[in-house]
TIPA-266007 format. One line per 10 residues: their letters; for each residue x, y, z of N, C-alpha, C, CB. Coordinates in nm, 2 decimals, padded with zeros to 4 digits. Glycine has a CB too. Layout:
N
a> X Y Z X Y Z X Y Z X Y Z; ...
END
This chain:
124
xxxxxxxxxx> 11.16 -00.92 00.70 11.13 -01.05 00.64 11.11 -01.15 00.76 11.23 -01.10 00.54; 11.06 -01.28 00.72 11.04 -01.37 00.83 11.17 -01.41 00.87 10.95 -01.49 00.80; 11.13 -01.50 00.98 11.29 -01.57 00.99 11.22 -01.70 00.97 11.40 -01.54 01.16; 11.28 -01.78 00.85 11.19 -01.92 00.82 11.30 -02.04 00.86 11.13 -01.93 00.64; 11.40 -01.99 00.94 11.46 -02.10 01.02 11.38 -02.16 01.16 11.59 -02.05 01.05; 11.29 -02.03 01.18 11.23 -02.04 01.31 11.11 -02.09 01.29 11.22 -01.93 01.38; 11.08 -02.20 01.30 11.02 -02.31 01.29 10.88 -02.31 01.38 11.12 -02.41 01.32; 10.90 -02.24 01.49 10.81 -02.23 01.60 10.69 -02.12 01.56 10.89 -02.18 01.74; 10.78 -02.04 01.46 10.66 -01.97 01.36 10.55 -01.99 01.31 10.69 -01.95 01.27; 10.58 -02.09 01.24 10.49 -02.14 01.17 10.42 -02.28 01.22 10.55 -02.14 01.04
xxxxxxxxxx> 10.38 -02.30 01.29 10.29 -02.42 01.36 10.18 -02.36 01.32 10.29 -02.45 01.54; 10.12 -02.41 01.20 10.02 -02.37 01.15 09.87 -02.49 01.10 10.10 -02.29 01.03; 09.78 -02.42 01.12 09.63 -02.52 01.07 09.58 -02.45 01.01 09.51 -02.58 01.16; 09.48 -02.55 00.90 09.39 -02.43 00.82 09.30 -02.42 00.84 09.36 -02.42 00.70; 09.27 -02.24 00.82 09.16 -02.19 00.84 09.04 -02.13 00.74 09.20 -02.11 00.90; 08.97 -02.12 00.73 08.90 -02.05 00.66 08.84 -01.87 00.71 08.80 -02.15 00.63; 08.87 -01.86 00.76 08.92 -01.76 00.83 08.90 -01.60 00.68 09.12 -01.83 00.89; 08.80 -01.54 00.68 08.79 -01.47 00.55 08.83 -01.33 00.63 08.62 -01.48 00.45; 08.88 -01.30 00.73 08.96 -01.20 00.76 09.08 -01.18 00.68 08.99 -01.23 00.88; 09.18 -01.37 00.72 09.29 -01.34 00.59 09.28 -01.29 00.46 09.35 -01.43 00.55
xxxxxxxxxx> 09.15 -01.37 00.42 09.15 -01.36 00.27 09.14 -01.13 00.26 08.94 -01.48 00.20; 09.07 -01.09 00.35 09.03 -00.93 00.34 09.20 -00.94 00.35 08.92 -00.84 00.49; 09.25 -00.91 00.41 09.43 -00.89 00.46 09.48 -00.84 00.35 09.53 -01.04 00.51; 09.51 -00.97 00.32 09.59 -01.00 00.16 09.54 -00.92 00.03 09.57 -01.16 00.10; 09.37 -00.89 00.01 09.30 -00.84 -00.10 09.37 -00.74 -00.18 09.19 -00.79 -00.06; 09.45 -00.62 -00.08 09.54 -00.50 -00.14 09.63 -00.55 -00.22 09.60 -00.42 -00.05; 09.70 -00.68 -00.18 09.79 -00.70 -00.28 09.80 -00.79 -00.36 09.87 -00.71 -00.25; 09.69 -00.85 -00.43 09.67 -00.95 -00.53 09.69 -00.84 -00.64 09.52 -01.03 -00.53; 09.72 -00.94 -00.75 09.71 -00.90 -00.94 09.61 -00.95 -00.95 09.81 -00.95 -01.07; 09.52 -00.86 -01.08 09.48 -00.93 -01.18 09.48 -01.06 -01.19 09.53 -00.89 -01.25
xxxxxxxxxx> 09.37 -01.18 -01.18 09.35 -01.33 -01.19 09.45 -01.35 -01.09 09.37 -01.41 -01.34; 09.47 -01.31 -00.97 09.54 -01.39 -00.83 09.40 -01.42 -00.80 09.63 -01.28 -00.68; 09.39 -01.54 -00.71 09.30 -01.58 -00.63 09.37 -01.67 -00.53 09.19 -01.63 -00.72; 09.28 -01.67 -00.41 09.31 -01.72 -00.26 09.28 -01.88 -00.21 09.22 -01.63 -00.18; 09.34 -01.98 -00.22 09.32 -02.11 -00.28 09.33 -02.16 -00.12 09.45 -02.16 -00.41; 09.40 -02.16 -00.06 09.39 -02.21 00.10 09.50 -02.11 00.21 09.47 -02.40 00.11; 09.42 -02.07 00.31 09.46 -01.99 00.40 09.53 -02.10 00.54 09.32 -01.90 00.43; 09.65 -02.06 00.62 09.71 -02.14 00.79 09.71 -02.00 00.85 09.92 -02.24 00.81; 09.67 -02.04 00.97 09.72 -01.92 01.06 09.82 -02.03 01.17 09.57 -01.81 01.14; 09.84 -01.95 01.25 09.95 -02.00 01.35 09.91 -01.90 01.47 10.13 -01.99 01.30
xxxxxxxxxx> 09.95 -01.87 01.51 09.89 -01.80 01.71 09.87 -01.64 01.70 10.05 -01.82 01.87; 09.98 -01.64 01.61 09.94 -01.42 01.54 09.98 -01.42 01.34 10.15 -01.22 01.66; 10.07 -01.50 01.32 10.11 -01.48 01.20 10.05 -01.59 01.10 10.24 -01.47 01.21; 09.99 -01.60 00.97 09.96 -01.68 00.89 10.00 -01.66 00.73 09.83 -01.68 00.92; 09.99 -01.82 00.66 10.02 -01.79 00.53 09.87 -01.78 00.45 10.14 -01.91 00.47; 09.85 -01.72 00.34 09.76 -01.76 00.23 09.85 -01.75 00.09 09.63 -01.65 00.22; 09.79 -01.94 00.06 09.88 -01.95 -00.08 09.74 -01.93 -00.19 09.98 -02.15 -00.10; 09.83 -01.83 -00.28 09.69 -01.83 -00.39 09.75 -01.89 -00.51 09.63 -01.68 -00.44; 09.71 -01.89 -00.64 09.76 -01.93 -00.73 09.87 -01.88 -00.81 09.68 -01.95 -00.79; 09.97 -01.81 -00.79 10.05 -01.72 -00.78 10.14 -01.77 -00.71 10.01 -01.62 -00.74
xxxxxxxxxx> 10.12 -01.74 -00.56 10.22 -01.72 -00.46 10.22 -01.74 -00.37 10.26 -01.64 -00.45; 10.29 -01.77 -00.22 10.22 -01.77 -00.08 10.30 -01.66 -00.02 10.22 -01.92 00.01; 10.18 -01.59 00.04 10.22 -01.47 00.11 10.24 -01.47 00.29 10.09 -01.37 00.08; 10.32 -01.44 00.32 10.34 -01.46 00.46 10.29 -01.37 00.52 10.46 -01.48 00.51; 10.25 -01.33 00.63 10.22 -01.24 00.73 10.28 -01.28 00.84 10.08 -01.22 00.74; 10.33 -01.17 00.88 10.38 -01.17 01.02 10.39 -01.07 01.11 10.49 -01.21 01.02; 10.30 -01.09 01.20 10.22 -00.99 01.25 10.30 -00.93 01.40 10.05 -01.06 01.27; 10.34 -00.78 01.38 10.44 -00.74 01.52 10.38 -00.67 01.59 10.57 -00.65 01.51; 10.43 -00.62 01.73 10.39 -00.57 01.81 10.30 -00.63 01.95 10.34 -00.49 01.73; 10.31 -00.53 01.99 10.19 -00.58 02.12 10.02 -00.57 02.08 10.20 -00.45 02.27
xxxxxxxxxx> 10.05 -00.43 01.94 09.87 -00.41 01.96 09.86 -00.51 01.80 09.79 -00.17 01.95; 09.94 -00.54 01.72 09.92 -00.64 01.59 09.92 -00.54 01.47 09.76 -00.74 01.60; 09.88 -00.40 01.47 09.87 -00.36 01.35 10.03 -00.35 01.24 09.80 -00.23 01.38; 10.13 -00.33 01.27 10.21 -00.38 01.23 10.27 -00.50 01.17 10.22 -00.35 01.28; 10.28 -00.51 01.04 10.27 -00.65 00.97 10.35 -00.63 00.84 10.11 -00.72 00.94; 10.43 -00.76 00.83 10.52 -00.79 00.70 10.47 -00.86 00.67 10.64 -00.81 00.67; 10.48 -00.82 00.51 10.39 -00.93 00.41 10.53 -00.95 00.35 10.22 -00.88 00.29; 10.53 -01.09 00.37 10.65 -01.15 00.26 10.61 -01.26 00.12 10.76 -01.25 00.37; 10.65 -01.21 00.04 10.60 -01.30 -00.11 10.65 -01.38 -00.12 10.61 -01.26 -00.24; 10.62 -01.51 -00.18 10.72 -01.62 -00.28 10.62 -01.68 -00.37 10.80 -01.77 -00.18
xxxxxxxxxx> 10.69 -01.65 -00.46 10.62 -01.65 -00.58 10.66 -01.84 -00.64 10.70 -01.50 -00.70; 10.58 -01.86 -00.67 10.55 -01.99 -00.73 10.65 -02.01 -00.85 10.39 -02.00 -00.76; 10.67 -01.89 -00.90 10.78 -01.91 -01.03 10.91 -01.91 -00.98 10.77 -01.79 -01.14; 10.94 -01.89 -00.86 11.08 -01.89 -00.84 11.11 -02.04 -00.73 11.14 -01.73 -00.76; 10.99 -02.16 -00.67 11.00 -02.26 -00.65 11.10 -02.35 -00.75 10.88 -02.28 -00.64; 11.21 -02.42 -00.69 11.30 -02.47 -00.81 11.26 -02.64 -00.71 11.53 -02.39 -00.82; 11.21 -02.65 -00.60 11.15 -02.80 -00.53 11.10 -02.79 -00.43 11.25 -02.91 -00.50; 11.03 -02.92 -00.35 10.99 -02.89 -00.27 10.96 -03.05 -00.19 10.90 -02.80 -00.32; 10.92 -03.05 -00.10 10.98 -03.18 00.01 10.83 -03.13 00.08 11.17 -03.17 00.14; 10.75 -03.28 00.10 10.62 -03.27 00.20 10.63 -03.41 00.28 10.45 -03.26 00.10
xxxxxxxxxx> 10.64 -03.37 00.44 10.67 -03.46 00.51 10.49 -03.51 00.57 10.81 -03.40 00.63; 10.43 -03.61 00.55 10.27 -03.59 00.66 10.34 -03.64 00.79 10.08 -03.70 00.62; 10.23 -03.62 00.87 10.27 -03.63 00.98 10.23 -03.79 01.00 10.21 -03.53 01.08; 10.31 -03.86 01.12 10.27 -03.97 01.18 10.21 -04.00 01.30 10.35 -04.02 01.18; 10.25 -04.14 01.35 10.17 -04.17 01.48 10.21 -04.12 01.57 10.15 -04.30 01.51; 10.34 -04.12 01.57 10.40 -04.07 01.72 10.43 -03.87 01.70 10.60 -04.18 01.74; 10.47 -03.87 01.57 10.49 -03.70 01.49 10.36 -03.68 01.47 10.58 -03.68 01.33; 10.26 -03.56 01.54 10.15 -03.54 01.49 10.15 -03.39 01.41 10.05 -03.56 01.59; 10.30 -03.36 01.37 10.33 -03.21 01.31 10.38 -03.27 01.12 10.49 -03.10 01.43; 10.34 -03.19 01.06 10.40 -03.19 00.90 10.43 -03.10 00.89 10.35 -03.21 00.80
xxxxxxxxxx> 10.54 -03.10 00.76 10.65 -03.04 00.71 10.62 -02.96 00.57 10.75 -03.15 00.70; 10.67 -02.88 00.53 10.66 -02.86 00.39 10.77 -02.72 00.37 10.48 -02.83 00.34; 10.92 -02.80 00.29 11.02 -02.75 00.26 11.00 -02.69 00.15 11.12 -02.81 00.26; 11.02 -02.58 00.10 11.04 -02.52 -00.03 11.18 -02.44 -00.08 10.92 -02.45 -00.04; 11.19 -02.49 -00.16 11.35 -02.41 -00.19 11.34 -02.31 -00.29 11.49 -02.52 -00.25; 11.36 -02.20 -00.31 11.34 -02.11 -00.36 11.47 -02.01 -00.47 11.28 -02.05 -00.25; 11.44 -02.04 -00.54 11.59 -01.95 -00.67 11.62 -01.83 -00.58 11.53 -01.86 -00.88; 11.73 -01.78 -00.54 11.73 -01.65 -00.49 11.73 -01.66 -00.32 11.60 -01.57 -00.56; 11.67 -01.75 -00.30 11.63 -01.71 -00.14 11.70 -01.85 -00.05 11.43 -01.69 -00.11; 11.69 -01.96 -00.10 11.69 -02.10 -00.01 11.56 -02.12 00.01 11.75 -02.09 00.14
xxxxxxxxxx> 11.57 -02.20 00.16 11.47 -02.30 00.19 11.40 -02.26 00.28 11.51 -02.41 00.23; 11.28 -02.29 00.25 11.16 -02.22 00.37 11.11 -02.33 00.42 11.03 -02.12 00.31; 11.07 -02.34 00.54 11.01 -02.46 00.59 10.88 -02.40 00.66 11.12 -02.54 00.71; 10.75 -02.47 00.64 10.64 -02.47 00.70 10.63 -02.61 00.78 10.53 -02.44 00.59; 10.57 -02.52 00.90 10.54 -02.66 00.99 10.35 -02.69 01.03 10.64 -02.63 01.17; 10.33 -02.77 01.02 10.17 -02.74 01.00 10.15 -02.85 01.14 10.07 -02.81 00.81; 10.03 -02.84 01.21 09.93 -02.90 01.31 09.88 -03.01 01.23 09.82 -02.81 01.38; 09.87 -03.15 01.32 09.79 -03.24 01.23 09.68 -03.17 01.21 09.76 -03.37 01.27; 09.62 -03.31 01.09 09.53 -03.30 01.05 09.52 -03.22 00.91 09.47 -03.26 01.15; 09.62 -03.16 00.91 09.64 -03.07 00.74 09.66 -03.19 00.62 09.82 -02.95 00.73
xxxxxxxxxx> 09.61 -03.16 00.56 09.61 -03.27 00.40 09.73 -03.20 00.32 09.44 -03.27 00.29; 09.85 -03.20 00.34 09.96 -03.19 00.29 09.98 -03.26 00.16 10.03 -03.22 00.37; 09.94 -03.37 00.15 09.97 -03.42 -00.02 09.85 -03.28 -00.09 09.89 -03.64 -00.05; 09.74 -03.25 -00.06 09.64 -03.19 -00.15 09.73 -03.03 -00.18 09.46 -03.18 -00.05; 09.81 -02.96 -00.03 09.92 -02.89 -00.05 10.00 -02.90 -00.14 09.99 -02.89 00.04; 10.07 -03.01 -00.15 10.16 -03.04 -00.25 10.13 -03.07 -00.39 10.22 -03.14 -00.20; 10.00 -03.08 -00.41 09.93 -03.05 -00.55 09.90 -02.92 -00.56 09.80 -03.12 -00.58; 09.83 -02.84 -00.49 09.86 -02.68 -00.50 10.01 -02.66 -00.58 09.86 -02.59 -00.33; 10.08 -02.67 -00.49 10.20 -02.60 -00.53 10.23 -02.67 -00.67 10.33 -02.62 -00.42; 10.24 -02.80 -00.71 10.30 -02.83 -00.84 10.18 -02.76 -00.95 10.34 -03.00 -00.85
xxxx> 10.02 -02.76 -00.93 09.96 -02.68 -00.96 10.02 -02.58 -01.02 09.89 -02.66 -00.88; 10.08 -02.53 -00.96 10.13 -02.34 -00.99 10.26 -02.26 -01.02 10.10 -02.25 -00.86; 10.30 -02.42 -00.97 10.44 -02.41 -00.99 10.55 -02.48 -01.14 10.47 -02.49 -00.86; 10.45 -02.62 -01.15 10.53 -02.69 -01.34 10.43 -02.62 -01.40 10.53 -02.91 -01.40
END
């Protein structure tokens, strides 16, 4: 599993990037679909309407990779920090039934409130 204390992880921007979207394909259900893709320097998330799936990609040569789930139904809150003038990084805490708190750290320029409508989207 990730380590989602490690923060340096996830310095993430979005991509459109339809590599991820291929990635993930094996493990969608039935009416999953792929709603916004971050990557970060090897590892990225895609949140669909479902869930956001982590990838985290090991090794030297990359084929090696854990896909970690969080499912939108076990979201119990969630905290979206945007970034500021002097902070050009955002935040987005999610606390999860079962697991705790995950923290995503995003690169400006991400529209985090439109994030934070995804999630309540999929989540109330």
């Amino acid at each position: 599993m990730i380590d989602f204390e490690n923060g340096s992880v996830f310095k993430l921007k979005l991509t459109d990037d339809p590599g991820f979207r291929d990635e993930v394909a094996p493990l969608l259900v039935d009416g999953e679909e792929v709603a916004l893709t971050f990557e970060g320097v090897r590892d990225f998330i895609v949140f669909t309407n479902k869930r956001i799936i982590a990838v985290n990609v090991q090794g030297i040569t990359g084929r090696k990779k854990d896909y970690t789930t969080l499912p939108f139904s076990k979201v119990q809150a969630y905290s979206v920090e945007t970034d500021g003038l002097m902070d050009n990084d955002g935040e987005l805490d999610l606390w999860f039934s079962g697991l705790g708190k995950v923290r995503f750290e995003f690169k400006e320029n991400v529209d985090l409130p439109a994030v934070a409508k995804h999630i309540a989207a999929c989540s109330l």
